[in-house]
C-alpha positions in Angstrom: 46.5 2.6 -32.2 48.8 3.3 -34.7 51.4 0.9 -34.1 48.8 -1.9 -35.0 49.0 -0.8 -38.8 50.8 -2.4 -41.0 54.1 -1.5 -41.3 54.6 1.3 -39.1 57.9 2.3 -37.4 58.0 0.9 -34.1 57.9 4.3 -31.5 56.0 3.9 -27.9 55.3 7.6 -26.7 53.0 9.0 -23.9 49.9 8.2 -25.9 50.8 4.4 -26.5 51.7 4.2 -22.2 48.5 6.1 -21.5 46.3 3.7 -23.8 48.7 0.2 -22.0 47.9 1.9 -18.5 44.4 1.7 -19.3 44.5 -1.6 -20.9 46.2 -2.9 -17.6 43.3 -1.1 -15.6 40.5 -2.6 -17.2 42.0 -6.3 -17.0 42.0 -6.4 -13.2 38.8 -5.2 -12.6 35.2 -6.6 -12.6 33.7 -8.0 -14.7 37.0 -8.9 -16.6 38.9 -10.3 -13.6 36.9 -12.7 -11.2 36.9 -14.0 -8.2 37.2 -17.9 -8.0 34.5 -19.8 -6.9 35.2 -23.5 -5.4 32.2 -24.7 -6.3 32.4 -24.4 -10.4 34.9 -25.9 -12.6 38.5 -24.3 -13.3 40.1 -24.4 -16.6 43.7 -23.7 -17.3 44.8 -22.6 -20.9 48.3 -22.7 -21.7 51.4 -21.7 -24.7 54.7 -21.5 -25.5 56.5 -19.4 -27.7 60.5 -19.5 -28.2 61.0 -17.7 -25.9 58.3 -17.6 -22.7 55.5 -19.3 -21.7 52.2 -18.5 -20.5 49.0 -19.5 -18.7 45.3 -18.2 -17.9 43.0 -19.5 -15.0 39.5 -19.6 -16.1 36.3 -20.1 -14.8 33.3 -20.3 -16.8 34.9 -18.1 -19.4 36.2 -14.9 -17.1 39.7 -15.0 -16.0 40.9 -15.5 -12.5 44.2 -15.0 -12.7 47.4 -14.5 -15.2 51.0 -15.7 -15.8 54.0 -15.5 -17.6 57.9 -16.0 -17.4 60.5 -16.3 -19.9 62.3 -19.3 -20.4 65.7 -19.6 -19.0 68.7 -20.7 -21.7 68.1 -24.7 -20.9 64.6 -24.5 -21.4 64.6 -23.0 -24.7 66.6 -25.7 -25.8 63.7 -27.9 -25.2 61.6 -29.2 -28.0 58.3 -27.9 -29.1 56.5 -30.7 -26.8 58.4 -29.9 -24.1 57.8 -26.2 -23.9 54.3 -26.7 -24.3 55.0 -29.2 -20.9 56.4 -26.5 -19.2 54.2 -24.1 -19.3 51.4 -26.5 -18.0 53.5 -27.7 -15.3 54.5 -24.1 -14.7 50.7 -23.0 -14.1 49.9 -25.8 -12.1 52.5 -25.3 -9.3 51.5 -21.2 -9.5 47.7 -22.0 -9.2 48.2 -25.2 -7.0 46.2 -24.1 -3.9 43.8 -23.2 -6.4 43.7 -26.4 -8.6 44.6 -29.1 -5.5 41.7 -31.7 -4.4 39.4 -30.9 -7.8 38.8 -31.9 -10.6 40.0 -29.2 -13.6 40.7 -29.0 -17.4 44.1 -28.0 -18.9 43.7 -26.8 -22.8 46.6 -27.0 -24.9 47.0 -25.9 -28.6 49.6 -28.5 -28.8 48.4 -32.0 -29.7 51.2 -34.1 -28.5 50.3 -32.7 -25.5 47.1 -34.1 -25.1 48.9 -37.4 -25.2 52.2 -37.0 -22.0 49.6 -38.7 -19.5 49.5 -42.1 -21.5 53.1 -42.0 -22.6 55.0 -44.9 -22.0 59.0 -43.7 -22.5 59.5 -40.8 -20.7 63.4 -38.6 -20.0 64.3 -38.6 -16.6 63.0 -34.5 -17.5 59.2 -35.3 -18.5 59.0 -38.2 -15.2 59.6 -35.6 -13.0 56.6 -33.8 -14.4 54.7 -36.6 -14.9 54.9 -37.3 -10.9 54.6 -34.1 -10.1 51.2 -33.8 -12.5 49.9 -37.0 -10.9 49.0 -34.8 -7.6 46.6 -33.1 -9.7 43.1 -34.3 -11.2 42.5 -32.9 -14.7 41.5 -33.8 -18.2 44.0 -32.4 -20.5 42.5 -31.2 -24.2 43.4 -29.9 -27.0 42.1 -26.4 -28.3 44.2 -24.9 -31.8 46.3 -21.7 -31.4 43.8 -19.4 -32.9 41.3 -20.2 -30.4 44.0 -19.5 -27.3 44.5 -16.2 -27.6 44.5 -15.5 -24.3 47.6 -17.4 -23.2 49.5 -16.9 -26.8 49.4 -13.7 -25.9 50.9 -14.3 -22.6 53.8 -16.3 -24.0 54.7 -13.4 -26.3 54.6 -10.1 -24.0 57.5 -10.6 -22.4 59.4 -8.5 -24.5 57.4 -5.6 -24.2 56.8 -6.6 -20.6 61.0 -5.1 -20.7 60.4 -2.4 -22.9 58.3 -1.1 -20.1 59.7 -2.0 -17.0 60.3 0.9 -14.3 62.0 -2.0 -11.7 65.2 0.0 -10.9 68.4 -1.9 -12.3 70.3 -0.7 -9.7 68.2 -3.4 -7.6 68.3 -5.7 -9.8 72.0 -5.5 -11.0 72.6 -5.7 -7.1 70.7 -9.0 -6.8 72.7 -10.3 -9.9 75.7 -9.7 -8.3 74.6 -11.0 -4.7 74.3 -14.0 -6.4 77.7 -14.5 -7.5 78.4 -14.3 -3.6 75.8 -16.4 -2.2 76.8 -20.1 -2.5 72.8 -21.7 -1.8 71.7 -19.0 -4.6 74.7 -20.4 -6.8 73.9 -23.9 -6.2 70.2 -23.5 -6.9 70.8 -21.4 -9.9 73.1 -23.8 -11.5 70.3 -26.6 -10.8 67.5 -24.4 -12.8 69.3 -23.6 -15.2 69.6 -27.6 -15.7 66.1 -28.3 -15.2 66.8 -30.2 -11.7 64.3 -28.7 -10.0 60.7 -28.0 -9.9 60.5 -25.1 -7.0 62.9 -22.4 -8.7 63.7 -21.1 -12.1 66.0 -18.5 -13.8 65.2 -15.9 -15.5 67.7 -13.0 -16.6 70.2 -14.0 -14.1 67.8 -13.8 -11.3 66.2 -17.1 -9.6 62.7 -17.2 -8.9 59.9 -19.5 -7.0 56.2 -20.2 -6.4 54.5 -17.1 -7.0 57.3 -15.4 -9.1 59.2 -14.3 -5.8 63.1 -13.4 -6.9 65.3 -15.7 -4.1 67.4 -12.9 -2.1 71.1 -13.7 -1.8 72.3 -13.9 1.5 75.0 -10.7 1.0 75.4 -6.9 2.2 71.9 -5.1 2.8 70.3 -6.6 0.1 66.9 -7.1 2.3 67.3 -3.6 3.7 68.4 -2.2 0.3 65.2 -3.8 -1.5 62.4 -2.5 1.1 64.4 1.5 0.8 63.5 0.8 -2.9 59.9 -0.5 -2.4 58.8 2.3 0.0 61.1 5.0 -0.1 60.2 5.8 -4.3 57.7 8.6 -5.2 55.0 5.9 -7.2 55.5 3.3 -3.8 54.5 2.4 -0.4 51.3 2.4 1.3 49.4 5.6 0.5 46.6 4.4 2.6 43.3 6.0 2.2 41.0 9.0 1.8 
């Protein structure tokens, strides 16, 4: 592609989305994309960047699954250390029913890292992960940034994840504001964005849990509104088959 030389002006046309459409294509199917199997090991390979984080479930070298989210205003406060935390901890609780009851690796490319299980002073922040990553039993490793592609690439799409979205803002300006009327949503919100819980997190004004699932404000027709959107749309709903 042309935008991969150097210095070229940044322009995505119909040629760039027609080559990213076929990128996406070729990820989720076989042999790139697996299925798990409970009977081998899993491996979970993680990164941060400045501003997201990322994760790939592995198995035996073919990927299982993929995720990414941006990290809300509090968390990219957070040290170097402590981003890397949160994107392991992040994984985890996506991939739990996956990872719960076996034993697993976690690679990261950041070596202090390797070291949160034996560290003695902890922030009332990093205890909370530490019991929350004693449910789990895994070997965490080291592995160096050039040979984690995978999931530094995850922790850097984000912005072009934005460039390319075709979520209607309408929707989304509508949950925004739903918030601002829904006291739970309000409460919850203000705790993520404090990094006071562990089930919910923020991202562009909109709370999310397990599963990236956006919370729905309790307010107007949101529910109604969102499956109008889903279904009603010329590229949605259930085409069924031929």
């Amino acid at each position: 592609m042309d935008l991969l030389k150097k210095n070229r002006a940044w322009e995505w046309n119909s040629s760039c989305q027609g080559a990213f459409n076929n990128l996406k294509a070729a990820i989720i199917k076989e042999p790139v994309l697996a299925l798990p199997d409970f009977t081998k090991l899993f491996e979970v390979q993680t990164d941060a960047s400045d501003f997201a984080i990322g994760g790939v479930l592995m198995q035996e070298g073919h990927p299982i699954a993929f995720e990414s989210r941006k990290l809300n205003e509090a968390e990219r406060r957070y040290t170097v250390h402590e981003k890397e935390m949160t994107a392991i901890v992040h994984c985890l609780r996506t991939w739990r029913h996956y990872l719960l009851g076996a034993h697993f690796i976690v690679k990261t490319d950041n070596v202090a890292s390797s070291y949160f299980q034996s560290q003695k002073k902890l922030s009332p922040k990093q205890a909370r992960w530490q019991d929350f990553l004693a449910e789990f039993d895994y070997s965490l490793e080291y592995k160096p940034g050039k040979a984690n592609v995978v999931a530094d690439a995850l922790s850097r799409k984000v912005v072009l994840s934005a460039l390319l979205s075709t979520t209607s803002c309408g929707v989304l300006d509508t949950i925004k504001e739903g918030m601002e009327h829904d006291p739970v949503a309000k409460q919850l919100l203000d705790l993520a964005r404090k990094g006071k819980t562990q089930k919910f997190w923020e991202e562009d004004g909109l709370l999310y849990t397990t599963g990236r699932r956006v919370y729905m404000p309790r307010w107007k027709n949101l529910r109604r509104l969102l499956i109008k959107e889903s279904h009603d749309t010329t590229w949605a709903g259930h085409l069924g088959q031929k």
